[in-house]
C-alpha positions as CSV (number, residue, x, y, z in Angstrom):
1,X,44.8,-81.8,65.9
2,X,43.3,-80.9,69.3
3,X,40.7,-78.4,67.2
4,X,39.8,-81.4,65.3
5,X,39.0,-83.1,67.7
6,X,37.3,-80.3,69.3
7,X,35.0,-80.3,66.5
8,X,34.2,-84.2,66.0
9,X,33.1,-84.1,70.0
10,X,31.0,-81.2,69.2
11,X,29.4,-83.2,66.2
12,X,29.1,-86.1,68.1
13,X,27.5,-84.1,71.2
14,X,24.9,-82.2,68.8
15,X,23.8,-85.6,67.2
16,X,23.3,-87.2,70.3
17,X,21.3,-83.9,72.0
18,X,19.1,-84.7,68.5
19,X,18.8,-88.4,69.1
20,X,17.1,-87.2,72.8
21,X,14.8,-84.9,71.8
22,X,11.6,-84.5,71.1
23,X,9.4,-87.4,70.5
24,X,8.2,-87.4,66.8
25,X,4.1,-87.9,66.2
26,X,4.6,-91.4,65.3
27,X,6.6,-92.6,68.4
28,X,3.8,-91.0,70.6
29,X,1.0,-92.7,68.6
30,X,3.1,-95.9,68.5
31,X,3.4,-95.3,72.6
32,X,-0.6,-94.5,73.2
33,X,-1.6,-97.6,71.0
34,X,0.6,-100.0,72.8
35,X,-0.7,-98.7,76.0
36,X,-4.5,-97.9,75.2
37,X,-5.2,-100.4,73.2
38,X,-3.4,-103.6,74.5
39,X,-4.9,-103.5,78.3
40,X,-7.6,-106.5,78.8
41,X,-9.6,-103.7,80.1
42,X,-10.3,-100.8,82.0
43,X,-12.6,-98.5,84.4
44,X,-13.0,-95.1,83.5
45,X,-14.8,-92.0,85.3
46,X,-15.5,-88.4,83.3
47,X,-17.1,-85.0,83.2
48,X,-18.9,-84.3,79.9
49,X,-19.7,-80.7,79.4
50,X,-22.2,-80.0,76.1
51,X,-22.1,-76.2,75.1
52,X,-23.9,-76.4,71.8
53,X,-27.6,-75.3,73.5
54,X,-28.5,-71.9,75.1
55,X,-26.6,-73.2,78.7
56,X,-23.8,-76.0,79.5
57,X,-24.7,-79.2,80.2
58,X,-22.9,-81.1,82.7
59,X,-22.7,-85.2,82.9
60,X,-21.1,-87.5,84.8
61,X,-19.8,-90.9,82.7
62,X,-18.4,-94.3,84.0
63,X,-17.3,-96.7,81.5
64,X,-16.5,-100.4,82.2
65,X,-14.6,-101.9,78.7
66,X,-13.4,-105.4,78.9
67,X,-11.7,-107.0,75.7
68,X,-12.7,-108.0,72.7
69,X,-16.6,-106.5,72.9
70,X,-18.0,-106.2,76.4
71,X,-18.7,-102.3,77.3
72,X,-20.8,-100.8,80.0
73,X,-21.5,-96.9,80.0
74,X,-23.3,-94.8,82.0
75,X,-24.2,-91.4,81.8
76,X,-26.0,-89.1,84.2
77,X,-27.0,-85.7,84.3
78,X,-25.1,-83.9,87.2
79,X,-27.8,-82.7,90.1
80,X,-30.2,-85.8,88.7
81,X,-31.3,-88.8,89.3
82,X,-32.2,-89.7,85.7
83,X,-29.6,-91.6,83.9
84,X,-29.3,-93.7,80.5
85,X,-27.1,-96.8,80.1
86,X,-24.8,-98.5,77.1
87,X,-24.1,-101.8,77.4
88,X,-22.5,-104.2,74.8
89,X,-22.8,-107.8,75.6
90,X,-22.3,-111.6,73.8
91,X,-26.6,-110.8,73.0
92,X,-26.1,-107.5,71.3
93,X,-26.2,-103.7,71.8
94,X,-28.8,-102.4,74.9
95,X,-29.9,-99.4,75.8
96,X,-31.0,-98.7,79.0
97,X,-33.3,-96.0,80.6
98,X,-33.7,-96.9,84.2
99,X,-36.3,-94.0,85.1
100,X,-38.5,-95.3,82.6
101,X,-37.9,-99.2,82.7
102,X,-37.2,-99.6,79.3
103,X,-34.2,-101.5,77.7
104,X,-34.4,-101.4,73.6
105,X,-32.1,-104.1,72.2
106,X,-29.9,-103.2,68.5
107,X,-28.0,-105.5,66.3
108,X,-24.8,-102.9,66.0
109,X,-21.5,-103.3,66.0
110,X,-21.2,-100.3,68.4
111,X,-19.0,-98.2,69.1
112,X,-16.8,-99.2,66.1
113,X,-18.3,-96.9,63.4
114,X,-18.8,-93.9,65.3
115,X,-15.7,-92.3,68.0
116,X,-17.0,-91.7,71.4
117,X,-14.8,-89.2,73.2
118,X,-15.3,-90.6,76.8
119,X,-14.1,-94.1,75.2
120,X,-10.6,-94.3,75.2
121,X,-9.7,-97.3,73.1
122,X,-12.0,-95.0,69.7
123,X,-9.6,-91.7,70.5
124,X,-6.7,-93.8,69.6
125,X,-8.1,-95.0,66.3
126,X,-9.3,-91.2,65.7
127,X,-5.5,-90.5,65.9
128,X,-4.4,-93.5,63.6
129,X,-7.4,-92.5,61.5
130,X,-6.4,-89.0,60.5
131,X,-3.6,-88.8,58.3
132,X,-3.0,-85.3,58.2
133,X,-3.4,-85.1,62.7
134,X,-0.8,-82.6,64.4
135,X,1.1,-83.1,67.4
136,X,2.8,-80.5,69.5
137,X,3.5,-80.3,73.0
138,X,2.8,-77.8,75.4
139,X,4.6,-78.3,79.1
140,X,3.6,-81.8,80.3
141,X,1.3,-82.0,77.5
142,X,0.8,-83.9,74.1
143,X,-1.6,-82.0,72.1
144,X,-3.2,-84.4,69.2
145,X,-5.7,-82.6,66.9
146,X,-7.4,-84.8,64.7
147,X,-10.2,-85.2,62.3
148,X,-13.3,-85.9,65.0
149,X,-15.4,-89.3,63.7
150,X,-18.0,-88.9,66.2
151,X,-22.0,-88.6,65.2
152,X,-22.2,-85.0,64.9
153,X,-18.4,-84.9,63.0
154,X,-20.4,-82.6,60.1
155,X,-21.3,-79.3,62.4
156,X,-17.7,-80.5,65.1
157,X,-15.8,-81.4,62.8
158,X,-12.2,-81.1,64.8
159,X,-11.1,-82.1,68.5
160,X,-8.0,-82.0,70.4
161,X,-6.7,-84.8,72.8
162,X,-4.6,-83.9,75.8
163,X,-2.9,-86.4,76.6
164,X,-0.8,-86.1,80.1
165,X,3.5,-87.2,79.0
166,X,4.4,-89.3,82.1
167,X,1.6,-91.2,82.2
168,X,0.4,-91.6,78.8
169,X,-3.5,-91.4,79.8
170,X,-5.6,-88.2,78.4
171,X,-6.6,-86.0,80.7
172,X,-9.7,-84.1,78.7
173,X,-10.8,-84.0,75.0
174,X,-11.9,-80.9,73.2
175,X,-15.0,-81.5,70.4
176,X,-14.6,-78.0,68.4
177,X,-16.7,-76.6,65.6
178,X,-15.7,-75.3,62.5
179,X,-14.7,-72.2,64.0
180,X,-12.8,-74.0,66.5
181,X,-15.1,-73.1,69.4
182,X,-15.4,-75.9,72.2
183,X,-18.4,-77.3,72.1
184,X,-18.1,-80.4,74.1
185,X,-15.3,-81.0,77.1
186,X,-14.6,-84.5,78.2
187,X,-12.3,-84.2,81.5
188,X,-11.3,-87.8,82.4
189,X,-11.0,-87.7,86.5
190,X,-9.4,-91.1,86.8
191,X,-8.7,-94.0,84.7
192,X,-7.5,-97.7,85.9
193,X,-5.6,-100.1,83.1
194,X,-6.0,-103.1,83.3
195,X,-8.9,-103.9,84.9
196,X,-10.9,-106.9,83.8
197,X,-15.0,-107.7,84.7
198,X,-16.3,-111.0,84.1
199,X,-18.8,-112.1,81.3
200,X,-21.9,-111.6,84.4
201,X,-20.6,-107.9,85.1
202,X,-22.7,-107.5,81.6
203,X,-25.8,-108.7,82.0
204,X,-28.8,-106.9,81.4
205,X,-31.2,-107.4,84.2
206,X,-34.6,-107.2,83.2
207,X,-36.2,-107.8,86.4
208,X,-35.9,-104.5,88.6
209,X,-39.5,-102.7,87.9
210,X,-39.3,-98.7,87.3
211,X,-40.7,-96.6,89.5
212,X,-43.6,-94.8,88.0
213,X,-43.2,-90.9,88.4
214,X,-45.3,-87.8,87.1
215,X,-43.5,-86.2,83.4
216,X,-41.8,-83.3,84.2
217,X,-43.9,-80.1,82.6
218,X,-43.8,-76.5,81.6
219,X,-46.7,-76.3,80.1
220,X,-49.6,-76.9,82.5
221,X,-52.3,-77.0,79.4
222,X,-50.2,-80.1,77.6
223,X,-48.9,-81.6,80.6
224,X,-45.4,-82.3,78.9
225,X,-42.7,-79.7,77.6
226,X,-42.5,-78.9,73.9
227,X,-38.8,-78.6,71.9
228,X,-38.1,-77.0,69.1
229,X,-35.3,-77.0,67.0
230,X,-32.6,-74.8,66.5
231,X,-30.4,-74.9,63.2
232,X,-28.0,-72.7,61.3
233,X,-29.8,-73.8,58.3
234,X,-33.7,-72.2,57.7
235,X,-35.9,-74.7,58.8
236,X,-39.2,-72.9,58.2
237,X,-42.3,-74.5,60.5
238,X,-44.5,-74.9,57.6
239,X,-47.3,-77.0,60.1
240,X,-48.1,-78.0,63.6
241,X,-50.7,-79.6,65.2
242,X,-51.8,-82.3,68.3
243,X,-54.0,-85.3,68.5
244,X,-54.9,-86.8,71.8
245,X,-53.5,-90.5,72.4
246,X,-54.2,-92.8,75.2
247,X,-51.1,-91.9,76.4
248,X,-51.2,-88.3,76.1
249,X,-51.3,-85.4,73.7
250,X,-48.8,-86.0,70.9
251,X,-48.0,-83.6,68.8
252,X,-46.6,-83.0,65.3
253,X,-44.5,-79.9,63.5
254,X,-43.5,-80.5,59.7
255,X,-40.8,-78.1,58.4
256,X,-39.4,-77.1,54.9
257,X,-37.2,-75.0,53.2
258,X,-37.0,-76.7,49.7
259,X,-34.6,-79.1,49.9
260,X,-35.1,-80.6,53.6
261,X,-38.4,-81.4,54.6
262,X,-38.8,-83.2,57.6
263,X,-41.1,-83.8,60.2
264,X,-41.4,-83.9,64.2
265,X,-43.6,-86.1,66.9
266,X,-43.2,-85.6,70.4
267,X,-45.3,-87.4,73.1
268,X,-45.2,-88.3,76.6
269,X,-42.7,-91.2,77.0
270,X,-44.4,-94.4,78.3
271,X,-43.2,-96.4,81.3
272,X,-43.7,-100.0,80.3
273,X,-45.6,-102.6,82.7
274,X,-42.5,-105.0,82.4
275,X,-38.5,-104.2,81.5
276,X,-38.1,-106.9,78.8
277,X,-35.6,-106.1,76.1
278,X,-37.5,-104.4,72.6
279,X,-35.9,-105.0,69.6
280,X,-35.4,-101.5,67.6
281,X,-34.3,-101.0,64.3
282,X,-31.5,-98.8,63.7
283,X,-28.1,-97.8,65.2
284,X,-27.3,-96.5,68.3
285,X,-26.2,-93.0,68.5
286,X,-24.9,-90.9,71.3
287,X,-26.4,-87.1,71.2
288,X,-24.7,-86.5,74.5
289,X,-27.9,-85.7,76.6
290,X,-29.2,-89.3,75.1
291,X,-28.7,-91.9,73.1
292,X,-31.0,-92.2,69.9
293,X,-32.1,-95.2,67.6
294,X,-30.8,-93.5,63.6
295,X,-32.2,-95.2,60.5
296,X,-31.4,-93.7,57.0
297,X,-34.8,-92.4,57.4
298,X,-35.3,-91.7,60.6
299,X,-34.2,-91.4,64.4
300,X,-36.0,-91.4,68.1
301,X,-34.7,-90.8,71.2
302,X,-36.1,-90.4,74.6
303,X,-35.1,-87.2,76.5
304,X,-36.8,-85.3,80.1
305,X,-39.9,-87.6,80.0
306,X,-40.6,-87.2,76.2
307,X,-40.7,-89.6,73.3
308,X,-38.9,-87.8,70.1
309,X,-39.1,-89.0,66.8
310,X,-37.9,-87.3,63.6
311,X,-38.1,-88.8,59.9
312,X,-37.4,-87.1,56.3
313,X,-36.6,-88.4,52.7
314,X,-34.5,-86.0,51.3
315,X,-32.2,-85.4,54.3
316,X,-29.1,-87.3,55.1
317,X,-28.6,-89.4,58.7
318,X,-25.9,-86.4,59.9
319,X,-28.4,-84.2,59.1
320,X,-31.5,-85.7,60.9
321,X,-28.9,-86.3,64.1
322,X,-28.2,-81.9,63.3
323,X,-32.0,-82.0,64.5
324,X,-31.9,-84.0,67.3
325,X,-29.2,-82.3,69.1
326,X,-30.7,-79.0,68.2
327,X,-34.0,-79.5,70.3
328,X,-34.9,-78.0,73.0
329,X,-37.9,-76.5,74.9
330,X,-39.5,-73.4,74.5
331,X,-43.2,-72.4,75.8
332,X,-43.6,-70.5,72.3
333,X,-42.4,-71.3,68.9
């Protein structure tokens, strides 16, 4: 009798050591929605590291979200003053570039089609997203690795979300090619729930005039600095040329290789007289060193004093924003 016993305790002991273990996948994501998602709003401020060019870039990113819509983001290169801003208001989508007083204004419903790893609130709908995302845990750690839905998901496919146990907050996201190579580190250095800003905190003010400053250069004969790209895929320079502009040379490469054809026109980016609001057509896309204006046809951006701007018919959007984050300057092709 008393080894029967003996063995029922045993059972029950063992069931309830199983009942207390582990958190399953689900319970976590069930856990991170609840607390991510459900805030009225929250303050944010990151380190973004970008790998993919010949050295690491480093970025400092605040983000203001208040629920449903209201977002405010700004990124700034570390060691410089030049900065670019996000903001999503009641009037739409801006985008602000303070050293050049220029605010263009989109219809998008940004940031809901395309994941932004500094925005909290689009990591948890990356995890819900992906049906086949792993979970595993690694000392104080969850470790999600999901299917990455950001605007360069077709060359970093994958990332990984470390998300801290007690508190439930992530404390860096890994953006990995296909090789599973970090390419892009987001290190969150603190993050307040919670937090709400009023309707005003918004506003785009139009009013502040830029200060007007020479174009950085590294070539003395153009007066601006040239980029070219650089793909995995042959993109054969098949022209290039220059035409002289009231504001500056602009210049023009077309490249081939059969199937993608596309062509490139950089200038020297203009500071406007005044800082009202131009409509552009398009969707706003972050490239991490900027954020671009992507048509099905086309995208421009605006990046170390120079107007970009990139067009093809026979490639696909992912593959015109593969260019744009593949630029970058060179004093010979």
């Amino acid at each position: 009798m008393r080894s029967r016993i003996f063995v029922l305790l045993l059972v029950a002991i063992m069931t309830l050591l199983a009942a207390c273990g582990s958190p399953s996948k689900e319970d976590v994501m069930k856990k991170l929605s609840g607390k991510w998602n459900e805030t009225k709003g929250y303050e944010l401020q990151a380190t973004m590291e970008i790998k993919t060019g010949s050295e690491p870039r480093v970025y400092d990113v605040t983000v203001w979200h208040t629920k449903p819509d209201f977002y405010k983001v700004n990124v700034s290169q570390a060691g410089s003053q030049d900065s670019q801003m996000i903001v999503r208001n009641d009037e739409g989508v801006f985008v602000i570039t303070p050293s050049l007083g220029k605010t263009y204004k989109f219809q998008s419903d940004w940031p809901t089609q395309n994941s932004m790893p500094y925005l909290i609130g689009t990591l948890s709908d990356d995890i819900k997203a992906d049906k086949n995302s792993t979970m595993q845990e690694k000392d104080k750690t969850y470790i999600f690795e999901t299917a990455s839905r950001n605007n360069h998901k077709k060359v970093l496919p994958t990332q990984q979300i470390h998300i801290d146990k007690k508190t439930l907050l992530p404390k860096y996201v890994s953006v990995m090619d296909e090789n599973k190579e970090e390419k892009i580190r987001v290190t969150f250095n603190k993050i307040t729930l919670g937090v709400e800003h009023k309707a005003s905190d918004y506003a785009v003010d139009m009013e502040k005039q830029p200060e007007k400053k020479p174009q950085s250069t590294e070539d003395g004969e153009t007066g601006m600095m040239k980029f070219y790209p650089n793909l995995d895929w042959d993109g054969t320079l098949l022209e290039e040329g220059s035409v002289m502009t009231e504001n500056g040379l602009r210049s023009f490469m077309t490249f081939g290789d059969g199937d993608k054809e596309f062509v490139i026109i950089q200038e020297p980016a203009e500071v406007p007289d005044n800082q009202l609001a131009v409509s552009i057509e398009g969707d706003p896309v972050d490239l991490g060193f900027a954020v671009a204006a992507l048509t099905e046809n086309s995208i421009r951006w605006e990046q170390d004093g120079v107007s970009f701007f990139v067009a093809s018919s026979t490639m696909t959007p992912d593959e015109l924003i593969e260019v744009a984050s593949s630029m970058h300057p060179e004093d010979s092709k």
